[in-house]
N, C-alpha and C positions, 0 to 999 in steps of 0.2 A: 339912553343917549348913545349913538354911534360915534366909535374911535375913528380920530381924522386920519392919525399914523397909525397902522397896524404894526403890532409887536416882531421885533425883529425874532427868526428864528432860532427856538431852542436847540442849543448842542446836544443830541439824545446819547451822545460817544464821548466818552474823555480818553485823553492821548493814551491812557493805560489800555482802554477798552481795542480802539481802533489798531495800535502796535499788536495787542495779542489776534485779533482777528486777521489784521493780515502773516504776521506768521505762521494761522493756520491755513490760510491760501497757500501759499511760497510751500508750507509743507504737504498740504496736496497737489499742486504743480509736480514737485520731486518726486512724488510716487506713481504720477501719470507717466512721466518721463523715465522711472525707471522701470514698472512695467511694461511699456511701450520697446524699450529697449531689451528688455528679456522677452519679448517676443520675435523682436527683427534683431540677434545679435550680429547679422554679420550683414545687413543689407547697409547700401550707399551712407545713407544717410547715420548711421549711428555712430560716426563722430559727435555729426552738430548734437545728439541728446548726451553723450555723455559731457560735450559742452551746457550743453544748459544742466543738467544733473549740478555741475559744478559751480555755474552763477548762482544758482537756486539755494544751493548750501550757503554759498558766502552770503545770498539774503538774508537767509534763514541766522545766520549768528549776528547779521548787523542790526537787523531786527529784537532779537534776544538780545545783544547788551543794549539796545536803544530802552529795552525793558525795562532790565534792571537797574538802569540810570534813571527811570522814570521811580522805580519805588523804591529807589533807595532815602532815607529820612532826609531831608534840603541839610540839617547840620553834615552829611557825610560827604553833601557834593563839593561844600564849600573848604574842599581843601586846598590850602596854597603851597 
């Protein structure tokens, strides 16, 4: 017998999976950008990378504690 409603779809990421994945984007981003910037150190442009150098780090830690909020035991978050 054929399903009338097809299964909604499975989550194949849990919020631990997907937070560690993108902080390792955000940390290849930073090394694009900082290579890229030790190549051209002194052309136009290498403000805006050490600006993004800089966004990219402060990702990269909001990501990390967004982590360790995630596995930390739920008795540790629940502090008042």
């Amino acid at each position: 017998m054929l399903k009338i409603v097809p299964d909604p779809p499975q989550n194949l990421h849990s919020l631990e999976d997907t937070l560690l994945q993108a902080t390792e984007y955000a940390l290849c981003a930073q090394t694009v950008v900082h290579h890229a910037f030790a190549l051209l150190p002194k052309s136009p442009v290498s403000a805006l990378m050490m600006a993004s150098m800089h966004e990219l780090e402060a990702l990269r830690e909001l990501l990390e504690s967004a982590l360790i909020q995630v596995q930390m035991p739920a008795e540790a978050r629940a502090v008042h």
